[in-house]
C-alpha positions as CSV (number, residue, x, y, z in Angstrom):
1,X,2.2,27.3,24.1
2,X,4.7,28.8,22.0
3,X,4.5,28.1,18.1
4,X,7.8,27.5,15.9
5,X,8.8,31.5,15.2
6,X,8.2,32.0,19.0
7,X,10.9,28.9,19.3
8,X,13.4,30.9,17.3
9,X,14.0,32.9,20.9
10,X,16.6,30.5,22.4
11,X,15.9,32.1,25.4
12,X,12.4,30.5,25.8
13,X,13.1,27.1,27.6
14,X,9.8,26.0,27.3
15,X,10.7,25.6,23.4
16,X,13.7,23.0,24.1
17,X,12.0,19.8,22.4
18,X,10.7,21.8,19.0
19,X,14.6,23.6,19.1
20,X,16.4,20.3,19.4
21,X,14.0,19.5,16.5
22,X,14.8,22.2,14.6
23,X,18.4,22.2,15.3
24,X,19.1,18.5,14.4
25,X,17.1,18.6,11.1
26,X,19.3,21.4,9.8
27,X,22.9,19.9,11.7
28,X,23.2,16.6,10.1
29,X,27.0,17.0,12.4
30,X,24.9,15.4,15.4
31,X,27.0,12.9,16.1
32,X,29.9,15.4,17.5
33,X,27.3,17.4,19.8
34,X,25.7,16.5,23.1
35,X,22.6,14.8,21.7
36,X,20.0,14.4,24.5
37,X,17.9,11.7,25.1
38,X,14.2,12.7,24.1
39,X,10.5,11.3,24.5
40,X,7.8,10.6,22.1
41,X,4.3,9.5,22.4
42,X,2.6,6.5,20.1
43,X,-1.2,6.1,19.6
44,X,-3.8,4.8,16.9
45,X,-6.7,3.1,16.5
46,X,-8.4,5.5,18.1
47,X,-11.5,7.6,17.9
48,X,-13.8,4.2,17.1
49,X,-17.1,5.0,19.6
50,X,-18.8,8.0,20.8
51,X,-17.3,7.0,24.4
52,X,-13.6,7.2,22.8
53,X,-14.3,9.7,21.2
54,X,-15.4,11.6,24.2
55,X,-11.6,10.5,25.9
56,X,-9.6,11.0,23.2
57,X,-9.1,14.4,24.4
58,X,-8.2,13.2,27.6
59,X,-6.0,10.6,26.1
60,X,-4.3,13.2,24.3
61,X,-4.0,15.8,27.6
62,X,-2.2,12.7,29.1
63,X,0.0,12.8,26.8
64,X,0.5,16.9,27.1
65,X,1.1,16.4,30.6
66,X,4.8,15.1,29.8
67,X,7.6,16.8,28.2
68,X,7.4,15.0,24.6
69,X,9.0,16.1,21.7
70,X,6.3,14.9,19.5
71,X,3.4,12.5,18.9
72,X,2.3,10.1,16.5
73,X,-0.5,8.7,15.3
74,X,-0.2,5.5,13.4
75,X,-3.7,5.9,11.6
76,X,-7.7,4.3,11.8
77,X,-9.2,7.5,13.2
78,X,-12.6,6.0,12.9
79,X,-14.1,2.5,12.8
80,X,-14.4,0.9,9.4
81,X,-18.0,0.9,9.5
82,X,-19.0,4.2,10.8
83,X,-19.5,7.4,8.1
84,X,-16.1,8.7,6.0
85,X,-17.4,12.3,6.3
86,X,-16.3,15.5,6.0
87,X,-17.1,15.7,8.9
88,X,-15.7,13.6,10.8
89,X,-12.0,13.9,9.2
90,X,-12.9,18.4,10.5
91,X,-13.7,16.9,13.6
92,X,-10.2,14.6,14.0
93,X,-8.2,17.1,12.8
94,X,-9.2,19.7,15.5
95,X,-8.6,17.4,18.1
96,X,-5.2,16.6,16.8
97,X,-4.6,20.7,16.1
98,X,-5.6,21.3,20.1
99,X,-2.5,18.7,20.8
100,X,0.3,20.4,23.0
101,X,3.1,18.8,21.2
102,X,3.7,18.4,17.2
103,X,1.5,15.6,15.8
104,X,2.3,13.2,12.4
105,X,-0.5,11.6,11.7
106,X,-0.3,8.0,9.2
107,X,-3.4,7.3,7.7
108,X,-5.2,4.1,8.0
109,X,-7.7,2.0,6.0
110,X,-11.2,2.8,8.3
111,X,-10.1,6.6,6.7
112,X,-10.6,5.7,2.9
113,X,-9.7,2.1,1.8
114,X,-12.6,0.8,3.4
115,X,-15.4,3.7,3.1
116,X,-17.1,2.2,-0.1
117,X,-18.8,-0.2,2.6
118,X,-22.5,0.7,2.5
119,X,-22.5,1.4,6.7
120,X,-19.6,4.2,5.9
121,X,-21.3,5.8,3.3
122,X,-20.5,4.1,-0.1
123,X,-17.9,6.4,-0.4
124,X,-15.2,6.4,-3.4
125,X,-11.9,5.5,-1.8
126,X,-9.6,7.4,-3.8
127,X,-11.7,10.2,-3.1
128,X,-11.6,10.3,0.7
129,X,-7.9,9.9,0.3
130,X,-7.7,13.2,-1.8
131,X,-9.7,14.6,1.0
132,X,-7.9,13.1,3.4
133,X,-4.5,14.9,2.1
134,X,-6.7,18.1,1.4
135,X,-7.8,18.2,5.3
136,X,-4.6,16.5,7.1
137,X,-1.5,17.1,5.3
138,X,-2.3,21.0,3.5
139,X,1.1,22.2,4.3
140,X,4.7,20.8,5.4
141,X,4.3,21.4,8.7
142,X,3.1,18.9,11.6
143,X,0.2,19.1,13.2
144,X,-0.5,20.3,16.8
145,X,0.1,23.9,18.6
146,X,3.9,23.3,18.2
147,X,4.9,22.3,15.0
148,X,7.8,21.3,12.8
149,X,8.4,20.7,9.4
150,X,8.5,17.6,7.2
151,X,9.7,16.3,4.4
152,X,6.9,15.2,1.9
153,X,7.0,12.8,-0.6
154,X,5.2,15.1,-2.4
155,X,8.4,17.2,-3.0
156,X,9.7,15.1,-5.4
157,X,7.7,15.4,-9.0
158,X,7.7,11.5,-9.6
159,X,5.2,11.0,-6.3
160,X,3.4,14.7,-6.0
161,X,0.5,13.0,-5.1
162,X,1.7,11.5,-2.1
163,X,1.5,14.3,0.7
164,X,0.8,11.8,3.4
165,X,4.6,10.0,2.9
166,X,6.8,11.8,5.2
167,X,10.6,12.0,6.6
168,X,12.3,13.6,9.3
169,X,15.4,14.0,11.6
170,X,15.9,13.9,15.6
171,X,18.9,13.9,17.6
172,X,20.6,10.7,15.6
173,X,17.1,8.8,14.6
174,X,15.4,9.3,11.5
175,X,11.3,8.9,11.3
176,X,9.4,8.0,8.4
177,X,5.7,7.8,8.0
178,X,4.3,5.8,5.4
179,X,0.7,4.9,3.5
180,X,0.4,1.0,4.3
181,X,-2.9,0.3,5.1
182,X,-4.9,-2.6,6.2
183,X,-7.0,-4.3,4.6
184,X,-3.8,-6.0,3.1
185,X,-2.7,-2.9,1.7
186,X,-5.8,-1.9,-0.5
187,X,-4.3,-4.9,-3.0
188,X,-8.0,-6.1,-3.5
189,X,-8.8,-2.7,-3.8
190,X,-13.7,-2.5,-3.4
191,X,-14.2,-5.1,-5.9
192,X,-11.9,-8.0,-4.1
193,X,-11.5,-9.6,-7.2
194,X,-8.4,-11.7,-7.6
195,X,-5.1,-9.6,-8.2
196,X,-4.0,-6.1,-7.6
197,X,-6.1,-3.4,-7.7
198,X,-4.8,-0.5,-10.0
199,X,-4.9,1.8,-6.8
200,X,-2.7,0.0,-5.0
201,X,-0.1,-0.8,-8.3
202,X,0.3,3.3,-8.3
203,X,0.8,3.8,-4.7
204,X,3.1,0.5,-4.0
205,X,6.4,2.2,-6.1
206,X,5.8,5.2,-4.3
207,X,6.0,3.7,-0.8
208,X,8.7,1.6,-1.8
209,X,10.7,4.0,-3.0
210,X,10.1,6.7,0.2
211,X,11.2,3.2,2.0
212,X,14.8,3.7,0.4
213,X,14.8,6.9,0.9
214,X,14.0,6.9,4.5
215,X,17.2,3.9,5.2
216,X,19.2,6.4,2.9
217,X,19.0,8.9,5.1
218,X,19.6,7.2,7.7
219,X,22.8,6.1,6.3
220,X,23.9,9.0,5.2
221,X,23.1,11.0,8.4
222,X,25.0,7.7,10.3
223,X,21.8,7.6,12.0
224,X,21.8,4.9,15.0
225,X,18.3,4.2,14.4
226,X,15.2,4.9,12.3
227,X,11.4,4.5,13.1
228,X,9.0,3.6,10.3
229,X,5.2,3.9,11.1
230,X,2.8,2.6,9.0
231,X,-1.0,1.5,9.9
232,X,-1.0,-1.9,8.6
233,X,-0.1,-5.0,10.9
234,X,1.9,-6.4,7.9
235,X,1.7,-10.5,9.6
236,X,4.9,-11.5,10.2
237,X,3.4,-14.3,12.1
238,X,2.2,-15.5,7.6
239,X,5.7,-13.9,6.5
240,X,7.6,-16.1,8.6
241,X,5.4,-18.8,7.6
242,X,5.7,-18.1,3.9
243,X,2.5,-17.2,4.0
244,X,2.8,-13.4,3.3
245,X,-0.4,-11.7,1.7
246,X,0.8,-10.4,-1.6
247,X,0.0,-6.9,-0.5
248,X,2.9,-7.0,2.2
249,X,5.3,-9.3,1.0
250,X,7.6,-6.6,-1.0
251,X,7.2,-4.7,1.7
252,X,8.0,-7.1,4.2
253,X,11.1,-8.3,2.2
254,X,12.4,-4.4,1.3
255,X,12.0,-4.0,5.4
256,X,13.7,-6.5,6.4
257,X,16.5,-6.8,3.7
258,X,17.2,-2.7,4.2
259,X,17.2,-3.7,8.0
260,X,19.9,-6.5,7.6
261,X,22.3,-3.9,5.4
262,X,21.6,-0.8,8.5
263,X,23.9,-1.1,10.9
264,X,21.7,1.3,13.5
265,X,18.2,0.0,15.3
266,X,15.2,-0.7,13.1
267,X,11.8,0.0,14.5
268,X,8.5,-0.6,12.6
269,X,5.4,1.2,14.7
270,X,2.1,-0.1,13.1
271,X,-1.6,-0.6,14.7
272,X,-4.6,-2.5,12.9
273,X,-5.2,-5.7,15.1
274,X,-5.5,-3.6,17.9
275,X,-3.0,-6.0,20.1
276,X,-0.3,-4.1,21.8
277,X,3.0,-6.1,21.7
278,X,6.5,-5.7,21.3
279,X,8.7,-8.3,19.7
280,X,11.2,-9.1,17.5
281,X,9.8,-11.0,14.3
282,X,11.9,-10.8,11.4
283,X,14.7,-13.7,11.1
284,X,17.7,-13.8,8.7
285,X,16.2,-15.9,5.6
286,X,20.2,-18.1,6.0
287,X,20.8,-18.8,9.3
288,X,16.9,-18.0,10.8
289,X,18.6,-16.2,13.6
290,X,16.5,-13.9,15.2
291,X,17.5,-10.2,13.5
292,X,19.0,-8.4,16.3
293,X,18.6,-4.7,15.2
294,X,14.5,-4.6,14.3
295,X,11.9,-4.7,16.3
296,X,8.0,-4.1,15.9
297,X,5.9,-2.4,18.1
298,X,2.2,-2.9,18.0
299,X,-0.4,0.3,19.2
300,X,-2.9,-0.2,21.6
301,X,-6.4,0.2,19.6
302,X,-10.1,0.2,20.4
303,X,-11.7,-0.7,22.5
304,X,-8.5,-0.7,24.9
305,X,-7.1,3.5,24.9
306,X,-3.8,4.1,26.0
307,X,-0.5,5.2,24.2
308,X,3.5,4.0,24.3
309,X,5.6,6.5,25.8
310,X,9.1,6.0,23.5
311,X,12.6,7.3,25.0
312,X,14.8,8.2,22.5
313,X,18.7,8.0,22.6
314,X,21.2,7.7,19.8
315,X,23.9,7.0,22.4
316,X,22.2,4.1,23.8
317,X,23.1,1.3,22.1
318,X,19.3,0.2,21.9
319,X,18.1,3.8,21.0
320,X,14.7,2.9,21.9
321,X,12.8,2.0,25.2
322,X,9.1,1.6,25.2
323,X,7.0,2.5,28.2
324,X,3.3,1.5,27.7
325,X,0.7,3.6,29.1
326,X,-2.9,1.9,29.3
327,X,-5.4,4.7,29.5
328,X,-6.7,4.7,33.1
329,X,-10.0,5.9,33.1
330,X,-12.8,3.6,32.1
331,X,-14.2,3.4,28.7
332,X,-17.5,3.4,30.2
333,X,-19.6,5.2,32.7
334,X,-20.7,3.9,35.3
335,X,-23.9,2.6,35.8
């Protein structure tokens, strides 16, 4: 497959999905060109067992098999209790390196929140997050044999540290890709003593602010929609409740205030609970009217494989559709 320089040859059709890329992150004048419709593929929770791991490159060859213009994965690319090694994070990343199309990958809390459990190798957290960004994110580019480049949070002095915060343009819709675990958002942090941990504290203004930044954009680019992926099922089930875990609730409440000012499509991609739904969660805090323009769409994740193929239009007035795709073959051999 052809890389990005190979892609600068317009006359290479096989290229169209990483040019439209290109071409719409450095045009912010689509609105007044032909913007076509484009495909994406959705995915998480996934390598947990040896079996999935085993399929995961057949999960991702499914996905090759279709004309995408990229993939991503919203983030737990182990199970919380199996080793946070090296080694596995080398392993991950080649798998997502032999994917056909340009990958974004989010990361989630089985990758470094949760690897000072004895079972994943008493690990120090905030270490396997600095290798984590080390292995994953060294450069500006995506992942995968096609690639593209992204905007890191880490450009900006103020959040250097935060490579794995990242933004980017398509044909009318804006993407953003943000660190919001689970295990309610590291706020216990390994001690799960009562109030924030300072971890979390440091990296909750960061996310918040690339947040802003990602609605900005989409305002100023008059984006019809954005996509926000994070890892964490947030609960809106306890937000609507008024039950919000203090880890999401000023997330929850930045979401859906910046939704109710945007006057595209908002939708939030996350995994965690490993239940794939689409719905519409968020109501308007005055009238408890169902808001219109958001909707959440849940991953499948382990032990169920499969991924959400997402069409993409800015002239629809929806801008997204959602096509789930259950991984067909079975997660176990036969007997």
């Amino acid at each position: 497959m052809p890389n990005t320089l190979d892609c600068m040859n317009k006359r290479n059709y096989s290229c169209l999905p990483i040019l439209m890329l290109m071409w719409c992150l450095s045009d912010p004048a689509w609105a007044q060109a032909g913007i076509q419709p484009f495909t994406i593929g959705l995915f998480g929770d996934t390598a947990y067992s040896q079996r999935e791991r085993e399929l995961l490159p057949e999960l991702i060859a499914e996905m090759d098999s279709e004309d995408l213009a990229f993939v991503i994965h919203d983030g737990d690319i182990k199970s919380g209790g199996s080793v946070c090694s090296d080694e596995v994070f080398l392993d991950r990343l080649g798998v997502f390196k032999a994917s056909r199309h340009p990958l974004v990958y989010v990361p989630g809390d089985n990758e470094w929140t949760d690897c000072h459990r004895r079972s994943a190798g008493a690990y120090d957290p905030l270490e396997r997050l600095e290798k984590l960004r080390e292995v994953f994110y060294p450069t500006n580019m995506t992942l995968g044999r096609r690639q593209f480049q992204l905007t890191r949070q880490s450009s900006e002095p103020a959040f250097a540290a935060y490579r794995e915060n990242v933004l980017w343009e398509a044909a009318g819709v804006v993407f953003a890709g943000l660190n919001v675990p689970g295990s309610h958002n590291n706020y216990d942090g390994t001690q799960r003593a009562s109030g924030p941990s300072p971890e979390f504290l440091q990296r909750v203004p960061a996310t918040k602010h690339w947040l802003a930044q990602a609605f900005s954009r989409a305002k100023a680019s008059n984006a019809a929609g954005l996509m926000v992926v994070v890892q964490a099922n947030p609960d809106f089930e306890a937000y609507a409740a008024g039950k919000a875990h203090p880890g999401y609730l000023d997330f929850l409440n930045q979401l859906r205030d910046a939704t109710m000012a945007f006057s595209g499509q908002v939708v939030l991609v996350h995994g965690d609970s490993h239940h794939h739904q689409i719905d519409q969660p968020f109501r308007d805090p005055v009238t408890q009217k169902v808001i219109g323009n958001f909707t959440r769409v849940e991953t499948f994740g382990s032990p169920w494989m499969g991924w959400i193929r997402a069409t993409v239009n800015a002239k629809d007035p929806k801008v997204f559709r959602f096509e789930p795709r259950p991984f067909q073959r079975k997660m176990f051999p036969e007997n």
